[in-house]
N, C-alpha and C positions, 0 to 999 in steps of 0.2 A: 509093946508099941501102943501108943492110944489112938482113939478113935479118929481123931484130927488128924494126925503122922496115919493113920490107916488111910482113908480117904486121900489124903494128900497121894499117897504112894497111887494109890489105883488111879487117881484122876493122871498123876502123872508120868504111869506106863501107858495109861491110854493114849495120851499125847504122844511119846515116840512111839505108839504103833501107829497113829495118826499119820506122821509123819513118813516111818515109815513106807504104809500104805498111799502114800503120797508119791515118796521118790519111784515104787516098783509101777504106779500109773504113767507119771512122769517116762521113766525109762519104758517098759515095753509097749504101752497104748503109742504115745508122744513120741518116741525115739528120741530123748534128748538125758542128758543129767544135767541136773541144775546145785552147783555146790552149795549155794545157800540152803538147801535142804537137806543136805547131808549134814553141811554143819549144824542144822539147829536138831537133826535127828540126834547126832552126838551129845549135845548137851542135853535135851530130855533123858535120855537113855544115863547120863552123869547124875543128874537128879534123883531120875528114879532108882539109882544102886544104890546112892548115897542115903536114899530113903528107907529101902527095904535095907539094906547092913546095918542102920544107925539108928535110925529112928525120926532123922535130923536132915536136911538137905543141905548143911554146911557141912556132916560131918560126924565125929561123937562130939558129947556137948561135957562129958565128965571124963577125963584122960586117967587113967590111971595104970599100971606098968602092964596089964594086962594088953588096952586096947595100945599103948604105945608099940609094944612090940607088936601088934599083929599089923600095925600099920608099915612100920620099921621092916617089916621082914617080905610086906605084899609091895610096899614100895623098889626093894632091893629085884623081887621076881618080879613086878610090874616091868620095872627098868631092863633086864633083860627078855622078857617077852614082846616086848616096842622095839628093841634093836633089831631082834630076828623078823617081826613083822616088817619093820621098815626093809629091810634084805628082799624079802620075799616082796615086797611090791614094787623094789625098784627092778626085780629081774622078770617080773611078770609083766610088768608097764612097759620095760624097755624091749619083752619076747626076747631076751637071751641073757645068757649065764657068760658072755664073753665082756670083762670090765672095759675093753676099750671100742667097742660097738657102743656103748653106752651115751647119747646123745644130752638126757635132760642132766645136765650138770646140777644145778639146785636141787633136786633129788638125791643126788648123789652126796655132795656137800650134808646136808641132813641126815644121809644115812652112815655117812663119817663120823657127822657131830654124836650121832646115838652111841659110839664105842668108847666117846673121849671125853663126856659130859659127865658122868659117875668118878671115874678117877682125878679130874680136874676138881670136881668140886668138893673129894673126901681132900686133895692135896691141900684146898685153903682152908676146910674145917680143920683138920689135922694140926697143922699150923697155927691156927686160934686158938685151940686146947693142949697142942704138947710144947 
Protein backbone atom coordinates (compact mmCIF):
# COMPACT_ATOMS: atom_id res chain seq x y z
CA UNK A 1 0.00 0.00 0.00
CA UNK A 2 1.54 3.58 -0.51
CA UNK A 3 1.93 6.22 1.36
CA UNK A 4 -1.09 8.21 -0.02
CA UNK A 5 -3.59 4.81 0.18
CA UNK A 6 -1.78 4.76 3.76
CA UNK A 7 -3.02 8.16 4.95
CA UNK A 8 -6.01 7.85 3.03
CA UNK A 9 -6.90 4.70 5.16
CA UNK A 10 -6.06 6.37 8.58
CA UNK A 11 -7.65 9.57 7.81
CA UNK A 12 -10.55 7.46 6.81
CA UNK A 13 -11.04 5.13 9.84
CA UNK A 14 -10.78 8.26 11.78
CA UNK A 15 -13.78 9.62 10.23
CA UNK A 16 -16.05 6.45 11.10
CA UNK A 17 -14.81 6.46 14.42
CA UNK A 18 -15.56 10.11 14.28
CA UNK A 19 -18.70 9.36 13.58
CA UNK A 20 -19.07 6.63 15.34
CA UNK A 21 -18.19 8.64 18.48
CA UNK A 22 -20.89 10.89 17.37
CA UNK A 23 -23.91 8.51 17.21
CA UNK A 24 -22.89 6.66 21.01
CA UNK A 25 -22.91 10.90 22.28
CA UNK A 26 -26.02 11.38 20.22
CA UNK A 27 -27.63 8.00 21.81
CA UNK A 28 -26.60 7.82 25.47
CA UNK A 29 -25.75 11.79 26.46
CA UNK A 30 -28.87 13.05 23.94
CA UNK A 31 -31.22 10.03 24.03
CA UNK A 32 -32.03 10.13 20.57
CA UNK A 33 -30.62 8.18 17.22
CA UNK A 34 -30.31 9.99 14.34
CA UNK A 35 -30.19 7.76 10.96
CA UNK A 36 -28.40 10.20 9.08
CA UNK A 37 -25.43 9.23 11.26
CA UNK A 38 -25.66 5.83 11.05
CA UNK A 39 -25.88 5.96 7.48
CA UNK A 40 -22.84 8.01 6.79
CA UNK A 41 -21.08 6.01 9.79
CA UNK A 42 -21.68 2.98 7.34
CA UNK A 43 -20.21 4.45 4.28
CA UNK A 44 -16.98 5.59 6.05
CA UNK A 45 -16.67 2.30 7.71
CA UNK A 46 -17.23 1.03 3.43
CA UNK A 47 -14.31 3.14 2.57
CA UNK A 48 -12.16 2.39 4.97
CA UNK A 49 -12.46 -1.71 4.37
CA UNK A 50 -12.26 -0.93 0.98
CA UNK A 51 -9.00 0.96 1.64
CA UNK A 52 -7.29 -1.38 4.07
CA UNK A 53 -8.37 -4.83 1.61
CA UNK A 54 -7.34 -2.92 -1.64
CA UNK A 55 -5.50 -0.28 -1.46
CA UNK A 56 -8.19 1.49 -3.47
CA UNK A 57 -11.57 3.09 -2.23
CA UNK A 58 -13.32 1.80 -5.31
CA UNK A 59 -11.99 -1.38 -4.92
CA UNK A 60 -9.10 -3.68 -6.50
CA UNK A 61 -7.85 -1.64 -9.36
CA UNK A 62 -5.96 -4.84 -11.17
CA UNK A 63 -8.60 -8.10 -11.39
CA UNK A 64 -7.07 -10.86 -11.89
CA UNK A 65 -8.49 -14.64 -11.21
CA UNK A 66 -7.09 -14.55 -7.85
CA UNK A 67 -8.86 -11.18 -6.52
CA UNK A 68 -12.11 -12.28 -8.78
CA UNK A 69 -12.60 -15.37 -6.84
CA UNK A 70 -12.06 -13.88 -3.39
CA UNK A 71 -14.58 -11.27 -4.27
CA UNK A 72 -16.85 -14.06 -5.87
CA UNK A 73 -16.74 -16.23 -3.10
CA UNK A 74 -16.93 -13.04 0.01
CA UNK A 75 -19.67 -11.86 -2.08
CA UNK A 76 -21.75 -15.44 -2.06
CA UNK A 77 -20.98 -15.44 2.16
CA UNK A 78 -21.41 -11.71 2.35
CA UNK A 79 -25.02 -12.66 0.78
CA UNK A 80 -25.79 -15.11 3.27
CA UNK A 81 -24.44 -13.24 6.26
CA UNK A 82 -27.19 -10.01 5.40
CA UNK A 83 -29.98 -12.53 5.27
CA UNK A 84 -29.32 -13.89 8.74
CA UNK A 85 -28.49 -10.43 10.10
CA UNK A 86 -31.56 -9.02 8.51
CA UNK A 87 -33.53 -12.18 10.45
CA UNK A 88 -32.00 -11.26 13.54
CA UNK A 89 -32.99 -7.66 13.49
CA UNK A 90 -36.25 -8.08 12.39
CA UNK A 91 -36.99 -10.48 15.42
CA UNK A 92 -35.10 -8.16 17.80
CA UNK A 93 -36.86 -4.84 16.54
CA UNK A 94 -40.14 -6.57 16.61
CA UNK A 95 -39.20 -8.44 20.52
CA UNK A 96 -40.40 -11.72 19.21
CA UNK A 97 -39.78 -14.94 17.21
CA UNK A 98 -43.76 -15.17 16.54
CA UNK A 99 -44.01 -14.36 12.42
CA UNK A 100 -47.57 -13.14 12.94
CA UNK A 101 -47.06 -10.55 15.90
CA UNK A 102 -44.93 -9.07 13.53
CA UNK A 103 -46.13 -5.51 12.83
CA UNK A 104 -43.36 -3.60 10.58
CA UNK A 105 -44.21 -5.16 7.28
CA UNK A 106 -41.39 -3.36 5.07
CA UNK A 107 -38.99 -5.01 7.35
CA UNK A 108 -40.35 -8.02 6.76
CA UNK A 109 -40.87 -7.58 2.80
CA UNK A 110 -36.79 -6.81 2.92
CA UNK A 111 -36.10 -9.63 4.81
CA UNK A 112 -38.11 -11.96 2.38
CA UNK A 113 -36.40 -10.08 -0.36
CA UNK A 114 -32.74 -11.35 1.22
CA UNK A 115 -33.79 -15.28 0.61
CA UNK A 116 -35.02 -14.60 -3.16
CA UNK A 117 -32.53 -11.89 -4.54
CA UNK A 118 -29.38 -14.56 -4.92
CA UNK A 119 -31.59 -17.29 -6.80
CA UNK A 120 -33.66 -14.64 -8.89
CA UNK A 121 -30.74 -13.13 -10.21
CA UNK A 122 -28.30 -16.49 -10.85
CA UNK A 123 -32.01 -17.51 -12.66
CA UNK A 124 -31.36 -14.55 -15.35
CA UNK A 125 -27.53 -14.77 -15.32
CA UNK A 126 -28.10 -18.44 -16.00
CA UNK A 127 -30.21 -17.76 -18.68
CA UNK A 128 -27.73 -15.15 -20.53
CA UNK A 129 -25.07 -17.81 -20.47
CA UNK A 130 -26.71 -21.28 -20.99
Amino acid sequence: MGKTNKWLSILSLMLTLGAFGYFLFQWLVLKRIDASVIFVMFIFLSFSLNLINWGHQDGPTDKDELVEHVQAQSAKIGYYVLAVLSVLILFISEKTGDLNEITNIPLLLVVGLTFVTAPIVEFFYKKKFM
